[in-house]
N, C-alpha and C positions, 0 to 999 in steps of 0.2 A: 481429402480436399474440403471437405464438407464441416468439417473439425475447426480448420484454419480461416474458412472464409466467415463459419460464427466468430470466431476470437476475434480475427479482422473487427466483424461488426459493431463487436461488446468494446472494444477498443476505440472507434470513433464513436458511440456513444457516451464513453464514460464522463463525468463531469468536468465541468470546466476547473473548479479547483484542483481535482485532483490533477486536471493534464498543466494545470501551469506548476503545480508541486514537477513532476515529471518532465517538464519540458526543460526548469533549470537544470538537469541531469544531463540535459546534451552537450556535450563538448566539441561534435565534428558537426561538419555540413551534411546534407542530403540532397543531392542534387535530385534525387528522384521526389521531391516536394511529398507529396503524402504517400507514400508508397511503401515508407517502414514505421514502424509503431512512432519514433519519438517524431517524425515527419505529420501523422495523423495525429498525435496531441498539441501539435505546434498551430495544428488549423483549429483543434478545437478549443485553445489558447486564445485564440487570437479577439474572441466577442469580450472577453474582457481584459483585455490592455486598457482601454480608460480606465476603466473602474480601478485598476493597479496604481498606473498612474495620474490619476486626478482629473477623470474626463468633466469635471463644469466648474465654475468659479469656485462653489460651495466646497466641493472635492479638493480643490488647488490648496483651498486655506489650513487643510489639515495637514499635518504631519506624514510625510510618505510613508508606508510602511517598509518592515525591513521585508527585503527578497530573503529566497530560502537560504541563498550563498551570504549574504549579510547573516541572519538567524543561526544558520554553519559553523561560520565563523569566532562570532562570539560564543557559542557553544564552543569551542574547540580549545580557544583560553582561558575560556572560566573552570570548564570541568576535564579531569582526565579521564573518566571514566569513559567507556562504549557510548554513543550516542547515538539516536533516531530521530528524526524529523516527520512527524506525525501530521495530517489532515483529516479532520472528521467531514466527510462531506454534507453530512445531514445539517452541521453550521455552521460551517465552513471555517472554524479555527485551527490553526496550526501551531504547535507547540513541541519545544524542544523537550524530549524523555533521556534520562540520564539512567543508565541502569544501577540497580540499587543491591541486585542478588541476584544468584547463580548458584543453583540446584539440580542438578542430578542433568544436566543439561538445560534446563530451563533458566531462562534470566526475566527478571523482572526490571522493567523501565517503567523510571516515575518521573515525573512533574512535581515541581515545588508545591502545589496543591492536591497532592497526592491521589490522582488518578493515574491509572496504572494498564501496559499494554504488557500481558506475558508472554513470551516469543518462547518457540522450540526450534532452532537451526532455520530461524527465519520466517518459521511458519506462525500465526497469530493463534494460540491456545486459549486466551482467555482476558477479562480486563475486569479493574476492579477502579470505584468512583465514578464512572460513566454515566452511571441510570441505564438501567433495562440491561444489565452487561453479561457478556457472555461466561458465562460460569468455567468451563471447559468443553474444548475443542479434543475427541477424540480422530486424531486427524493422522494417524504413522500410515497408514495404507496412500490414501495421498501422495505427504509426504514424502515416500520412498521416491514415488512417479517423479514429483516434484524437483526435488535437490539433484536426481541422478537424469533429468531431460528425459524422461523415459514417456514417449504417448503410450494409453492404458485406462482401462477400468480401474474405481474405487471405490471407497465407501467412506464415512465421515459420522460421525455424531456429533451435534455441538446440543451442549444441554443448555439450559437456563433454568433461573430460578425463581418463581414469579411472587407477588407481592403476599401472596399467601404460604409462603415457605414451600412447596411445592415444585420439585423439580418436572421442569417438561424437557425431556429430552427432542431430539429434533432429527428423525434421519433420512439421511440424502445419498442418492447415489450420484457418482462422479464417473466424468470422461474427462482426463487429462491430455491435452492437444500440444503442441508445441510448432512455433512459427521459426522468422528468421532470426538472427545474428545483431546484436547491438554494441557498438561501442561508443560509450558516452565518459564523462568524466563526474564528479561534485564532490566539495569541499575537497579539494586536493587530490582527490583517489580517483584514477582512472580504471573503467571498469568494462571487461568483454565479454558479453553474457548473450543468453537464448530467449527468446519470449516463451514461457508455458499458461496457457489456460487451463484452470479445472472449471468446468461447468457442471453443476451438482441442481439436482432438484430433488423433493419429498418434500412430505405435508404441507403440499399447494405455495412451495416455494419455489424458486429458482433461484440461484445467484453461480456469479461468474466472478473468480477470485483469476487474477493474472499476475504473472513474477517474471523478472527478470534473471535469471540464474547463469551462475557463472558455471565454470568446467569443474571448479571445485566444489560446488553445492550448493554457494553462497548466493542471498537475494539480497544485495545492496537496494532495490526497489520495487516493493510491491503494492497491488488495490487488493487487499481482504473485508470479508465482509464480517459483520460483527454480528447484527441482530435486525429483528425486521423494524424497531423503533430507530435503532443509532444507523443502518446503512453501511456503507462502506468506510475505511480507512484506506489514506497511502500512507504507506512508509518506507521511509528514505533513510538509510544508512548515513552518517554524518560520520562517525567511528566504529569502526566493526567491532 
């Protein structure tokens, strides 16, 4: 219980970007108001709806921006390839990643300005163009827990590479939790998945990575964390 009620926690605190990225993801009601994950990101949404859509004159005059399901959308015509919809919460941009390669199980998703998120079966291994970016994630112990809903100990390395050519490796131990049952939809695909948290700490870090996982493995929606300069990402499956 004690597992669930932190995930709870780290789940209404996560950022507001990230919970309106998250929040377009729901497709049903919740009559229980904040009581399941995408119900508590709907509340944590909600301090910026003006800012979305054009809380004061000055706001009004610009150009709305596109919603994730708009940004989806036109990803989905323009390119055939796998897509992600990405949110750096550190500032606060979103951007559509097109995968570009696929390696030995790894796929590499890019931006037209060629920053780069590299995925393993969902899980964030590493980023390239970012600044401060995570070199590799030694993450399969996790992982396992992860794709297969399994609560569990783990362990993680995420290395980096600092301005001095210098690798600092980073390691953390992990408790992976798992919550309730979500069914949500986005860009076309409906989707029936579990809430899992890994919560990991070493060398005076902490971070709280959470996914949404389906029966089959799959994370159509997750908040990973990158580095202690970039913060966390969501990401949001647009084409698997």
């Amino acid at each position: 219980m004690g597992e669930i009620l932190a995930m709870t926690n780290m789940l209404k605190t996560a950022s507001t970007l990230a919970a309106a990225v998250l929040l377009s993801a729901c497709g049903t009601s919740d009559p229980e108001g904040g009581s399941s994950i995408l119900g508590q990101l709907r509340q944590a949404a909600a301090p910026v709806a003006a800012r979305v859509t054009g809380g004061s004159d000055a706001e009004a005059q610009q150009p709305a921006p596109l919603s994730p399901e708009q940004m989806a959308a036109r990803a989905l015509a323009a390119n055939p390839a796998p897509l992600l919809l990405v949110t750096l919460e550190s500032t606060g941009a979103t951007q559509v990643m097109a995968m570009t390669g696929e390696n030995g199980g790894m796929r590499t998703y890019m931006t037209t300005n060629e920053q780069a998120l590299i995925m393993r079966g969902g899980i964030l291994i590493g980023t390239k163009g970012l600044g401060h970016d995570l070199s590799v994630a030694e993450a399969s112990n996790s992982a396992s827990l992860i794709r297969s809903r399994r609560a569990g100990q783990s362990t993680r390395v995420n290395r980096y590479i600092g301005g001095d050519s210098v690798e600092r490796p980073l390691n953390l131990n992990c408790t992976v939790a798992l919550g309730e049952g979500q069914n949500f939809s986005f860009a076309g695909t409906g989707w029936s998945a579990t809430q899992v948290v890994e919560a990991c700490q070493g060398g005076g870090v902490e971070v709280q990575n959470s996914y949404l996982v389906t029966s089959s493995g799959q994370i159509p929606i997750s908040r990973q964390w990158i580095s202690p300069e970039l913060g966390y990402a969501t990401i949001q499956t647009i084409r698997p």
